[in-house]
MDTraj code that builds the backbone (N, CA, C; nanometers):
import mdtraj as md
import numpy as np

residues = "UNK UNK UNK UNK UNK UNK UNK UNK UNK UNK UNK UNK UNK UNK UNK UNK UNK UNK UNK UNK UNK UNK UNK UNK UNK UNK UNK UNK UNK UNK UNK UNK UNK UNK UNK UNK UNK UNK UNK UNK UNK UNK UNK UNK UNK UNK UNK UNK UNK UNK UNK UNK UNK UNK UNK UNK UNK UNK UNK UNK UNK UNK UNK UNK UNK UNK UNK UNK UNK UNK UNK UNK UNK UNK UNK UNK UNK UNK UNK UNK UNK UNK UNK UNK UNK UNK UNK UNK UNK UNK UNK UNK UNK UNK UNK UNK UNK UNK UNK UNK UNK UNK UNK UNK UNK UNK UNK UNK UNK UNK UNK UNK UNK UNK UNK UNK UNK UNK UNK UNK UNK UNK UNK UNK UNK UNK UNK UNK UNK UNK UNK UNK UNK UNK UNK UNK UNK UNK UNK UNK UNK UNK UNK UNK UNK UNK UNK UNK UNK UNK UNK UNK UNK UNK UNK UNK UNK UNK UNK UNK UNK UNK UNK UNK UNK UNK UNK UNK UNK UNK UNK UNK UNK UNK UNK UNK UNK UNK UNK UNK UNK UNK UNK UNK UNK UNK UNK".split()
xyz = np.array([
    [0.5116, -1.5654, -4.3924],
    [0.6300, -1.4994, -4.3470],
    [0.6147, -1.4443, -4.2064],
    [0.7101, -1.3685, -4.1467],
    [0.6649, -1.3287, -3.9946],
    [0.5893, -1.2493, -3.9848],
    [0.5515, -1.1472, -4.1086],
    [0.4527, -1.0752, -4.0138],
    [0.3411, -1.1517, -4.0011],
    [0.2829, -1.2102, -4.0772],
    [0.1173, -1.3217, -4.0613],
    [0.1498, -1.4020, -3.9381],
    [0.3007, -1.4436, -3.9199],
    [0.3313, -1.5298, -3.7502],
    [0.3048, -1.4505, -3.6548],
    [0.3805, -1.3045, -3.6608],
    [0.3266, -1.1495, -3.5633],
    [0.1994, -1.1927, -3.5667],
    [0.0941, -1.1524, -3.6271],
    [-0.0279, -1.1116, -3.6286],
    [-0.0697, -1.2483, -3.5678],
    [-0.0752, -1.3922, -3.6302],
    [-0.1189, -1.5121, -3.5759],
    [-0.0568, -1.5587, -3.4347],
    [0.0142, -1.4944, -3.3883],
    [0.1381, -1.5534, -3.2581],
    [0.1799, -1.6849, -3.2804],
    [0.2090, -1.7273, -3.4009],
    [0.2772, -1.8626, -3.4417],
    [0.4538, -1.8051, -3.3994],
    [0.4670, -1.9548, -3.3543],
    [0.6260, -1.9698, -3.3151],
    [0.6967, -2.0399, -3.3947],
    [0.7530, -1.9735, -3.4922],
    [0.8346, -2.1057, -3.5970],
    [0.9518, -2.1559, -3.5383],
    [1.0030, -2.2632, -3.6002],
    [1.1230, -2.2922, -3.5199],
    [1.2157, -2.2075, -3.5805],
    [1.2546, -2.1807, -3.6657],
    [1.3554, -2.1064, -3.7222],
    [1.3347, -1.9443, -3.7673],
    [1.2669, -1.8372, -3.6983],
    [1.2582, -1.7326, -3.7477],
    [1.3141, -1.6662, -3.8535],
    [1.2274, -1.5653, -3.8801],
    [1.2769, -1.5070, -4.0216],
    [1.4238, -1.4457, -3.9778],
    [1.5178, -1.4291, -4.0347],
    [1.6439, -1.3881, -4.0423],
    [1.7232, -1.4535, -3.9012],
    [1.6980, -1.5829, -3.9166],
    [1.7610, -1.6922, -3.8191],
    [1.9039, -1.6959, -3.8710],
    [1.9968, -1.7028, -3.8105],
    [2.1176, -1.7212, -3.8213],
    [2.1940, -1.8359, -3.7170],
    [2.2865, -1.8970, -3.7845],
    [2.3944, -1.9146, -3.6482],
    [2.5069, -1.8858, -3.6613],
    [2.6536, -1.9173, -3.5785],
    [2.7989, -1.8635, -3.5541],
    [2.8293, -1.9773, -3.4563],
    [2.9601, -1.9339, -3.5021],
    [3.0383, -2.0275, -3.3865],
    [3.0818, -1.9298, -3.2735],
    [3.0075, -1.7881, -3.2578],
    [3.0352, -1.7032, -3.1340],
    [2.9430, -1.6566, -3.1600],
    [2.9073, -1.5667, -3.0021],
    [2.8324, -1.4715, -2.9988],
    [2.8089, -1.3202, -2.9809],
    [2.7027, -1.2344, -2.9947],
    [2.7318, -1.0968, -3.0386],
    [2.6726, -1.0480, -2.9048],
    [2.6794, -0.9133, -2.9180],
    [2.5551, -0.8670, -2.8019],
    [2.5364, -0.7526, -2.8784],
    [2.3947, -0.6640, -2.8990],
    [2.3785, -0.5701, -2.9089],
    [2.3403, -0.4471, -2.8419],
    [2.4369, -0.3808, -2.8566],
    [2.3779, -0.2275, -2.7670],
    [2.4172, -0.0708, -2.8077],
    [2.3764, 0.0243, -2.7232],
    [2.3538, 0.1484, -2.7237],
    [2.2954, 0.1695, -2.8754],
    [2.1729, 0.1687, -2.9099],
    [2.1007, 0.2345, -3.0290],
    [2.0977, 0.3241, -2.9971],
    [2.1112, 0.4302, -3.1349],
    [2.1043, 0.5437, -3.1093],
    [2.0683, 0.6457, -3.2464],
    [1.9630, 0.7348, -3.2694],
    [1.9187, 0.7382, -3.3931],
    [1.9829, 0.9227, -3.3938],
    [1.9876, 0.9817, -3.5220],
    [2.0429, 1.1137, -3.5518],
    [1.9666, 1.2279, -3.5021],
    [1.8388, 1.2362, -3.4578],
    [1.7279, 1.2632, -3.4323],
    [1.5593, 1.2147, -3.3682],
    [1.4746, 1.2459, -3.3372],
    [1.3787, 1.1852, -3.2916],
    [1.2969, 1.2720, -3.3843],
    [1.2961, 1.3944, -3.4541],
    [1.1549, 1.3548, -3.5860],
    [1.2267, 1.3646, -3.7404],
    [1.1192, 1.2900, -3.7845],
    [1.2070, 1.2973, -3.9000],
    [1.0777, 1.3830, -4.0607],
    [1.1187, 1.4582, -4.1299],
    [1.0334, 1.6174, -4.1840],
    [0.9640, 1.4911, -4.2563],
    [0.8401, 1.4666, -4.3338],
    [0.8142, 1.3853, -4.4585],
    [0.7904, 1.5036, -4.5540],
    [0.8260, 1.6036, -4.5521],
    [0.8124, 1.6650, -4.6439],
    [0.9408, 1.7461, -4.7177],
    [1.0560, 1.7083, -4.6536],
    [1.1825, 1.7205, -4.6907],
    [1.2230, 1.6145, -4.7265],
    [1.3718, 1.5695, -4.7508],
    [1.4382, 1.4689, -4.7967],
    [1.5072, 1.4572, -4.6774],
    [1.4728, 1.4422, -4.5266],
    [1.5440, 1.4358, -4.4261],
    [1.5377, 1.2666, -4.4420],
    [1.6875, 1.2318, -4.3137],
    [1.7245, 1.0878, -4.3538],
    [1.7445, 1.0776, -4.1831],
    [1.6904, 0.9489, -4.1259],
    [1.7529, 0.9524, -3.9933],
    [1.8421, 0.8351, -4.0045],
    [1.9310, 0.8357, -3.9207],
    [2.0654, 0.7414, -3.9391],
    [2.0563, 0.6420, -3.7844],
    [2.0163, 0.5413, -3.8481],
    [2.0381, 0.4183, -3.6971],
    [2.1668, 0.3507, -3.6727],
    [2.2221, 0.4276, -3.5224],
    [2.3613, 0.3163, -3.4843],
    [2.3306, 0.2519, -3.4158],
    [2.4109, 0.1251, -3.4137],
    [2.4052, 0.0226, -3.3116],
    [2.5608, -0.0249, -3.2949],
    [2.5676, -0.0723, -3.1759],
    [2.7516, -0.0928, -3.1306],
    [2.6928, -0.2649, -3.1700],
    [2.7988, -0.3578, -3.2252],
    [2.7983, -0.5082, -3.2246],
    [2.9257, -0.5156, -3.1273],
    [2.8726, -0.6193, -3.0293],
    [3.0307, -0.6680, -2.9597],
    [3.0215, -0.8061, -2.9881],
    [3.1549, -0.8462, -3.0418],
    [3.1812, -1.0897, -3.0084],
    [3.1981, -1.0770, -2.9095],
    [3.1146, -1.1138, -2.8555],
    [3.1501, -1.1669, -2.6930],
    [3.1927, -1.3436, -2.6814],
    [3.2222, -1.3696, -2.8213],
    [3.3302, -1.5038, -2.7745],
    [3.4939, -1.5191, -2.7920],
    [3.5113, -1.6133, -2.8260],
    [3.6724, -1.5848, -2.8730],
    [3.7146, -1.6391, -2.9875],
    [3.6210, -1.6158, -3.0830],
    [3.6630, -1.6574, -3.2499],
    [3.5730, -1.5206, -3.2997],
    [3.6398, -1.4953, -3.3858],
    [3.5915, -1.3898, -3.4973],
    [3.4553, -1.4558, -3.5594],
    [3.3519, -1.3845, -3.6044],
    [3.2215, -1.4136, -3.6494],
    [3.1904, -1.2617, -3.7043],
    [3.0925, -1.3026, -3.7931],
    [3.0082, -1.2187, -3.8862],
    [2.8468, -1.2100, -3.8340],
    [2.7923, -1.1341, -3.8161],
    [2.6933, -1.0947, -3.7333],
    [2.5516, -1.0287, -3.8527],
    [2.4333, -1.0398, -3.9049],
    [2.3360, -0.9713, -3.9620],
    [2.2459, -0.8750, -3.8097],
    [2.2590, -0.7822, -3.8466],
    [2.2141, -0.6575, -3.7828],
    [2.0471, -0.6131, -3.8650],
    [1.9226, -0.6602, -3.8139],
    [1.8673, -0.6052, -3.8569],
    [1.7181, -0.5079, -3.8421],
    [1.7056, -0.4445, -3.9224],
    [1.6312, -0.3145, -3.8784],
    [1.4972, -0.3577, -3.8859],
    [1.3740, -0.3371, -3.7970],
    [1.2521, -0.3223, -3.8199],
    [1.1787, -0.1871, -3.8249],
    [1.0765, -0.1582, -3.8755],
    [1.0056, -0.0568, -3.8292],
    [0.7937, -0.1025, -3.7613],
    [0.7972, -0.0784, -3.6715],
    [0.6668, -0.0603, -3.6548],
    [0.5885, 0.0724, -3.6272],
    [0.4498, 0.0720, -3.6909],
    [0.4320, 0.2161, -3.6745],
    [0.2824, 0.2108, -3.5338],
    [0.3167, 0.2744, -3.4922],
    [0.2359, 0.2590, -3.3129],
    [0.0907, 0.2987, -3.3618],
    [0.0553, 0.3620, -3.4103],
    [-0.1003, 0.3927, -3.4660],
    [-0.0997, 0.4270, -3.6337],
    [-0.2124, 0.3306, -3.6634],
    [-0.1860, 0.3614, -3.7918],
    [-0.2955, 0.3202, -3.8196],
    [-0.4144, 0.3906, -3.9440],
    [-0.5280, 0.3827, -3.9872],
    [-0.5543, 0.3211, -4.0713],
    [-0.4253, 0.2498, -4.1836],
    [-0.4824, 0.1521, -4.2319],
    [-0.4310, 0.0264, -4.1828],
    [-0.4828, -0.1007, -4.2651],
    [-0.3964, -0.2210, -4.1203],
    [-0.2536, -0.2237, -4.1455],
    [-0.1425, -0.2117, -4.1404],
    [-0.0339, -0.2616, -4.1254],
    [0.0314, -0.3919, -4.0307],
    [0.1374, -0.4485, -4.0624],
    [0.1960, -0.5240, -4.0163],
    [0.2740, -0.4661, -3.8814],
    [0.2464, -0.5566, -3.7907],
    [0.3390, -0.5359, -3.6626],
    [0.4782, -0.4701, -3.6721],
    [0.5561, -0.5506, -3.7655],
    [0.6588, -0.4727, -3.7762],
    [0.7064, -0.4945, -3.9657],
    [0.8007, -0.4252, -3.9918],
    [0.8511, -0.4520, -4.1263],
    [1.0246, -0.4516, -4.1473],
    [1.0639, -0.5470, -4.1950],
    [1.1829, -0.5425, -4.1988],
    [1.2536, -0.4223, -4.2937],
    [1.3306, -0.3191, -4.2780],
    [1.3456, -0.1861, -4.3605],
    [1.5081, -0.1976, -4.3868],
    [1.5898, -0.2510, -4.3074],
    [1.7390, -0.2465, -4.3643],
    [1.7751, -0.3789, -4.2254],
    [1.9473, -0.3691, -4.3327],
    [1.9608, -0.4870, -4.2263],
    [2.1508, -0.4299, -4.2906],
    [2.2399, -0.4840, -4.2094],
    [2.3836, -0.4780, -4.2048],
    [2.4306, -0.6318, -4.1750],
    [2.5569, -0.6984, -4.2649],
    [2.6117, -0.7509, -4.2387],
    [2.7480, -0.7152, -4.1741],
    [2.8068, -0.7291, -4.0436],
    [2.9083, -0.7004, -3.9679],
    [2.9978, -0.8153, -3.9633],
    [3.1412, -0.8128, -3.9775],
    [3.2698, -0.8894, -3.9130],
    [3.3068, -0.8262, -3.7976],
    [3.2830, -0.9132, -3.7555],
    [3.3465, -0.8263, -3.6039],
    [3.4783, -0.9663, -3.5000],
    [3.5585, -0.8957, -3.5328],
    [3.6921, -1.0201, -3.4345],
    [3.6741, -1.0096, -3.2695],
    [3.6910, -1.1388, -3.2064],
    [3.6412, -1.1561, -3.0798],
    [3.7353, -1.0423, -3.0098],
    [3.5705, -1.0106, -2.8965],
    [3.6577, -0.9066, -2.8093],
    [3.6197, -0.7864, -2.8493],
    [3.5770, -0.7831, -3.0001],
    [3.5904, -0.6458, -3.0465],
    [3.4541, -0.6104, -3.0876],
    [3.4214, -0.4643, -3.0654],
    [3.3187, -0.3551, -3.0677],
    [3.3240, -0.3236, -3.1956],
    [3.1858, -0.3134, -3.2896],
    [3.1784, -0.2365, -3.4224],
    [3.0406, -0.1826, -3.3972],
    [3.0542, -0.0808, -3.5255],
    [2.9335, 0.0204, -3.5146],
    [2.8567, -0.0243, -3.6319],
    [2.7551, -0.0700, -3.6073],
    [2.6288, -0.0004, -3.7812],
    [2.5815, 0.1077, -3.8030],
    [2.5600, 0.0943, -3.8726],
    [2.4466, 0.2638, -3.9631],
    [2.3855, 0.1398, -4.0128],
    [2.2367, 0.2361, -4.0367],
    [2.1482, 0.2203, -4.1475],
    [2.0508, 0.3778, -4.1311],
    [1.9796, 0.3746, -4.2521],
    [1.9216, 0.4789, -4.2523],
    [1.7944, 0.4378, -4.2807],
    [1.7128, 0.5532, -4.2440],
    [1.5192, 0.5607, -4.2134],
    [1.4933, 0.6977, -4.3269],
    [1.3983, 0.6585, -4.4565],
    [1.3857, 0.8108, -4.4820],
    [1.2183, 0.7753, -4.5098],
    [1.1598, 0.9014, -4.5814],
    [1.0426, 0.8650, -4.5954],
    [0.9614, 0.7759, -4.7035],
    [1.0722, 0.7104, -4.7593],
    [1.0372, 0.6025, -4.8381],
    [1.0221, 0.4382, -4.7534],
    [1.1020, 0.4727, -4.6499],
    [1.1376, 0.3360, -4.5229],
    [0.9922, 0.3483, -4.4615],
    [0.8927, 0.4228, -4.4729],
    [0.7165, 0.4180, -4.3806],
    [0.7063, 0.3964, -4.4603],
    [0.6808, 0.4402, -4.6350],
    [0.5616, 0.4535, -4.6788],
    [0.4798, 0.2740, -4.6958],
    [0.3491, 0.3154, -4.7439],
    [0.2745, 0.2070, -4.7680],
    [0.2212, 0.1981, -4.8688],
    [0.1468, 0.1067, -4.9583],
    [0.0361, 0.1271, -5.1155],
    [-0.0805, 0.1491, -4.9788],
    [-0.1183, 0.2564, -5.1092],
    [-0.2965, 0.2413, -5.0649],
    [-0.3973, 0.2332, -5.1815],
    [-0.4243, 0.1331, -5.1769],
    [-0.5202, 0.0844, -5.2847],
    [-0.6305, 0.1966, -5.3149],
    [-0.6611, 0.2559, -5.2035],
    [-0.7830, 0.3439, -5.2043],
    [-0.7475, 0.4401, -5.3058],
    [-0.6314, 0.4795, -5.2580],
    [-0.5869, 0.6223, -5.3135],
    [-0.5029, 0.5975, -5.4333],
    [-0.4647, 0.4818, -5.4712],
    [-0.3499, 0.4444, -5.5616],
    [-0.2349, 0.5341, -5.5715],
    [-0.1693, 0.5014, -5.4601],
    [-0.0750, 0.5580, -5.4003],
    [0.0235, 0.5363, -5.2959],
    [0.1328, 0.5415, -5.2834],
    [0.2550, 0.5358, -5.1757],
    [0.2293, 0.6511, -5.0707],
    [0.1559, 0.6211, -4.9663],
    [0.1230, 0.7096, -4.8420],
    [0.2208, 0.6807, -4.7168],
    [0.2309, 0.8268, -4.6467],
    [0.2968, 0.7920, -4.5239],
    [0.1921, 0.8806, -4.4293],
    [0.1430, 0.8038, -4.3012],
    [0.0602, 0.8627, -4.2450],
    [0.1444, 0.9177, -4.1122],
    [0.1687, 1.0795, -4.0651],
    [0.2444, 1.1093, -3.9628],
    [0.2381, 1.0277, -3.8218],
    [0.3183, 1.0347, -3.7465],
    [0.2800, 0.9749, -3.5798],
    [0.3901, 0.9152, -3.5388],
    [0.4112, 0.8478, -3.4472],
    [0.5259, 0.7435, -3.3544],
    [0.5494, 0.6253, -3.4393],
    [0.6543, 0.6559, -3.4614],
    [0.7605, 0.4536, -3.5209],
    [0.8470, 0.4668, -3.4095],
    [0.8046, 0.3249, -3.4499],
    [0.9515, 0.2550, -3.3507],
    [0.9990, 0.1850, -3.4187],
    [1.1431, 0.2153, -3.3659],
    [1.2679, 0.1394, -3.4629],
    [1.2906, 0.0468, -3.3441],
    [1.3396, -0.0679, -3.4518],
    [1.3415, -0.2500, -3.3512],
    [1.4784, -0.3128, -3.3974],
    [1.5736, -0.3444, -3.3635],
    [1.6909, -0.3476, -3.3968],
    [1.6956, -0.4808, -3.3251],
    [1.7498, -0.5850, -3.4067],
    [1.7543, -0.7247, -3.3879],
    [1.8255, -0.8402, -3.4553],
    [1.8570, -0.9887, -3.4361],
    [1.9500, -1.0478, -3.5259],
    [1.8701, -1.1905, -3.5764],
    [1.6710, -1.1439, -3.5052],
    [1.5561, -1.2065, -3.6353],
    [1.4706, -1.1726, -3.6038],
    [1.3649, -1.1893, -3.6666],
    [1.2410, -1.1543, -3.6669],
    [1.1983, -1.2018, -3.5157],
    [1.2403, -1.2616, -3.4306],
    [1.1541, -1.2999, -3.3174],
    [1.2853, -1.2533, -3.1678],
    [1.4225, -1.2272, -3.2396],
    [1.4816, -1.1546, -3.1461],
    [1.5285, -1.0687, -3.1458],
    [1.3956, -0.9427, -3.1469],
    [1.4429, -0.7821, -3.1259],
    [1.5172, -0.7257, -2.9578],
    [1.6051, -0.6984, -2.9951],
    [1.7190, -0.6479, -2.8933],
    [1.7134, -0.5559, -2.8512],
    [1.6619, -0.4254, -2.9028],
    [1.7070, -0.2560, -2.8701],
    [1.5179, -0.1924, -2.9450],
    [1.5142, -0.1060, -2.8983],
    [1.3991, -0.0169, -2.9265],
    [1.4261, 0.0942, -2.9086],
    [1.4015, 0.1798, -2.9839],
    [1.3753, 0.3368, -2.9887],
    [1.2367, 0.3796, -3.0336],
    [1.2253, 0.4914, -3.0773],
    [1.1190, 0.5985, -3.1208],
    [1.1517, 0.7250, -3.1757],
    [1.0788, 0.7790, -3.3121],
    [1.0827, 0.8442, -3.3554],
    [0.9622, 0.9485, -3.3867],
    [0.9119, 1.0358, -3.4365],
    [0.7863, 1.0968, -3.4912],
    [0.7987, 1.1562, -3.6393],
    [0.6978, 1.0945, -3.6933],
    [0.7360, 1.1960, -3.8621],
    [0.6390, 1.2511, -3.8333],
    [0.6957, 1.3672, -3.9030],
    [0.5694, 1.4989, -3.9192],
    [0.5356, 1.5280, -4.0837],
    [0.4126, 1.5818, -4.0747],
    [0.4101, 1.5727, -4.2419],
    [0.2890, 1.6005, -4.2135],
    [0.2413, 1.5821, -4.3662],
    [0.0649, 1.6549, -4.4314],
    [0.0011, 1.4818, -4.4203],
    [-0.1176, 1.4615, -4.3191],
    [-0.1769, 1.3136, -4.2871],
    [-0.2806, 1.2916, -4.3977],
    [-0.2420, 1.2121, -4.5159],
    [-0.2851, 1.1655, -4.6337],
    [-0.4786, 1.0849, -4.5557],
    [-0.4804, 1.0636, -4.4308],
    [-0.5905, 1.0180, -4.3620],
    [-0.7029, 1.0922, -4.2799],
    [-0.6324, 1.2625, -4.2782],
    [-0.7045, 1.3490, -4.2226],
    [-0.8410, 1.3838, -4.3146],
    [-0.8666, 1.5030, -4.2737],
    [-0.9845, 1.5935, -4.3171],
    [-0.9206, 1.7223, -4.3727],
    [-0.9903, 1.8057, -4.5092],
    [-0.9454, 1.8629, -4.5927],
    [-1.0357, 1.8857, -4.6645],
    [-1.0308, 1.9604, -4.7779],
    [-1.1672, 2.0062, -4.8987],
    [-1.1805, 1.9192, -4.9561],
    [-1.1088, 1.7895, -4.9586],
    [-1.1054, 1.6702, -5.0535],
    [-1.2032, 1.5766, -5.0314],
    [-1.1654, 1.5822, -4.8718],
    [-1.2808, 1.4755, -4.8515],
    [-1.3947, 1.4128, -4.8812],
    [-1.4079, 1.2995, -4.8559],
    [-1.5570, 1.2946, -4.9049],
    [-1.6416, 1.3220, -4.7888],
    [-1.7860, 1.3268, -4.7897],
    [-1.8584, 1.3410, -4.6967],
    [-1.9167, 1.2487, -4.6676],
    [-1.8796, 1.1138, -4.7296],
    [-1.9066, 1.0002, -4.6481],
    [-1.8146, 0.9705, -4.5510],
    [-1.7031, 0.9798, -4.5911],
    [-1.5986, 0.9672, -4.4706],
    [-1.6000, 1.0144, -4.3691],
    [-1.6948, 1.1998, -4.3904],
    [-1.6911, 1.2475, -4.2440],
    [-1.7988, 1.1546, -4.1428],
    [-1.9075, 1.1590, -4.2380],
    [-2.0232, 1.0908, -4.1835],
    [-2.0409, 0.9882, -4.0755],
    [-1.9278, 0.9088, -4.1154],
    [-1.8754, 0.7822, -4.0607],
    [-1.7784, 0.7996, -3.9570],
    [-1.7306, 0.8960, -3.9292],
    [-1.7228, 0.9798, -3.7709],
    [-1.7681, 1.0127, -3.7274],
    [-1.7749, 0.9664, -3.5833],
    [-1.8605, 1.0120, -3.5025],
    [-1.8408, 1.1563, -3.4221],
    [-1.6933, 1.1488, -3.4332],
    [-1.6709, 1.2711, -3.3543],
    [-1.6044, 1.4074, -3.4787],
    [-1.6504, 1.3496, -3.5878],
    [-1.6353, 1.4568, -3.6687],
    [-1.7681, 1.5225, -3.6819],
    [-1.8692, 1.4296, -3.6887],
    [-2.0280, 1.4797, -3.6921],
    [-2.0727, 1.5513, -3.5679],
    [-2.0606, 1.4749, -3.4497],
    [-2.0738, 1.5850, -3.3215],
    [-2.0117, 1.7477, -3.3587],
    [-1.8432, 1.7336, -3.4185],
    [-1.8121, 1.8684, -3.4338],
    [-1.9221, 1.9607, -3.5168],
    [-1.9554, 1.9306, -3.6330],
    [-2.0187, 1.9928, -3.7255],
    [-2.1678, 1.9961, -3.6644],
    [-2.2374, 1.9329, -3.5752],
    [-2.3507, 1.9512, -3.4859],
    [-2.3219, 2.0301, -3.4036],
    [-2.2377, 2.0820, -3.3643],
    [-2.2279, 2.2092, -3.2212],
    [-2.2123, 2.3362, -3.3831],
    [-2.1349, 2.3114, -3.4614],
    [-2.1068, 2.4914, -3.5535],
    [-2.2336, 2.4640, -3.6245],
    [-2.2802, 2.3934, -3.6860],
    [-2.4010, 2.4111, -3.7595],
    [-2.5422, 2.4480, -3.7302],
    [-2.6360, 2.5163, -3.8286],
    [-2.7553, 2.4693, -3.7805],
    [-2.8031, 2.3521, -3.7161],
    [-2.8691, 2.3167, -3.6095],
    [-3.0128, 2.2202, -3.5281],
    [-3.0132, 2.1336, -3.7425],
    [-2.9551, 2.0040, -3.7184],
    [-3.0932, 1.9331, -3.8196],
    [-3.0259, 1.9409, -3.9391],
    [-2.9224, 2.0330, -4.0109],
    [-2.8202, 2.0211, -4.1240],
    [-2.7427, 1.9509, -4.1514],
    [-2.6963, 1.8685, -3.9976],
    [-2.6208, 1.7740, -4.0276],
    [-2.6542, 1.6154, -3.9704],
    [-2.7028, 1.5652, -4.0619],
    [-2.7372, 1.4241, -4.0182],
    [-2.6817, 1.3295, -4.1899],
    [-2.7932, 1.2108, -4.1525],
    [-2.7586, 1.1312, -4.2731],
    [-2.8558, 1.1589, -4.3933],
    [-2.9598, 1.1754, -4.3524],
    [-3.0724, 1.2170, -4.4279],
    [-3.0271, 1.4190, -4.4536],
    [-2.9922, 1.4782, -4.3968],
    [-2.9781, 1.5742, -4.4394],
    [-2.8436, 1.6178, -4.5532],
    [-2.8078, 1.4848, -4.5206],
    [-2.6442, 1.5097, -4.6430],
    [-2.6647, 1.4325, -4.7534],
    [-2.7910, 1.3863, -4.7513],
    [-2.8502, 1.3465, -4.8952],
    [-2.7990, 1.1251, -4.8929],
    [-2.7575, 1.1109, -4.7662],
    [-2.6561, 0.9622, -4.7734],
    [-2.8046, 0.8734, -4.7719],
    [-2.9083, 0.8948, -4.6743],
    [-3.0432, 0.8057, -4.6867],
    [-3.1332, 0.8801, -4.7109],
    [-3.2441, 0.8396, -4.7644],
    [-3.3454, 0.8720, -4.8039],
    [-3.4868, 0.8846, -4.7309],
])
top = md.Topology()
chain = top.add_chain()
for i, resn in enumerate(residues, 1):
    res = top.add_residue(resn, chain, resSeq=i)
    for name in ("N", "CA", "C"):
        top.add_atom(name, md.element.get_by_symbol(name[0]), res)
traj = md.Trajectory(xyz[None], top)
């Protein structure tokens, strides 16, 4: 599917959510309800987009939404398709979409954790009519509790395996308390 084409830079001939018409659309002014959105509320952000026919027969247009998330700790896909709108729009004439982003539109499985995680930071919303012709870009930030941070939960292999978590705990600690052999990991 496209994201393995994303990731491989394969060019199919027919992209995912390929369409045709006997006219054409243009898309513009995106525009989202907000720029963060709470993950710890039931906040919803709302994506518009204007559709214009810019020919002279009436046509039906698929509007659709991606999300990519700009840093993210486990692998994800380049982008993910999250909503999409079918529009009529008569030549000449301007229509609006909605779709909406909530915190079910990030989340991910994490096998580790056996669980639906959303890790906070920058998405970008990709607004397009296929997988290979995104039109409009924005940005957003969720804020929330980072299911990937550090906490009492942790394990201490995980810290271990930072490097710049171990430097921290080498400047507050005793000289020699914190290594690999001292956290019991080698022998």
């Amino acid at each position: 599917g496209y994201r393995y084409y994303d990731i491989k830079g394969v060019v199919p001939q027919y992209p995912f959510g390929h369409g045709l018409s006997y006219t054409g659309f243009e898309l513009s002014n995106l525009r989202l309800s907000g720029d963060v959105l709470d993950l710890g509320r039931r906040e919803v952000l709302t994506v518009s987009v204007d559709v214009t026919n810019m020919g002279d027969r009436a046509g039906k247009e698929v509007v659709q939404l991606y999300i990519s998330d700009a840093e993210s700790t486990p692998h994800k896909p380049i982008k993910e398709l999250k909503g999409f709108s079918k529009v009529y729009v008569e030549a000449g004439e301007t229509r609006t979409v909605e779709m909406t982003i909530d915190k079910r539109s990030l989340e991910h499985y994490d096998p580790r954790a056996c669980a639906w995680c959303v890790e906070p930071g920058v998405f970008r919303v990709l607004v397009g009519t296929s997988a290979a012709d995104i039109r409009l870009t924005a940005e957003f930030r969720a804020r929330g509790v980072n299911p990937y941070g550090y906490g009492p939960d942790t394990e201490i292999a995980k810290v271990m395996s930072d490097d710049r978590a171990v430097a921290v705990l080498q400047k507050h600690l005793p000289e020699g308390s914190v290594s690999r052999q001292a956290m019991g990991m080698e022998l």
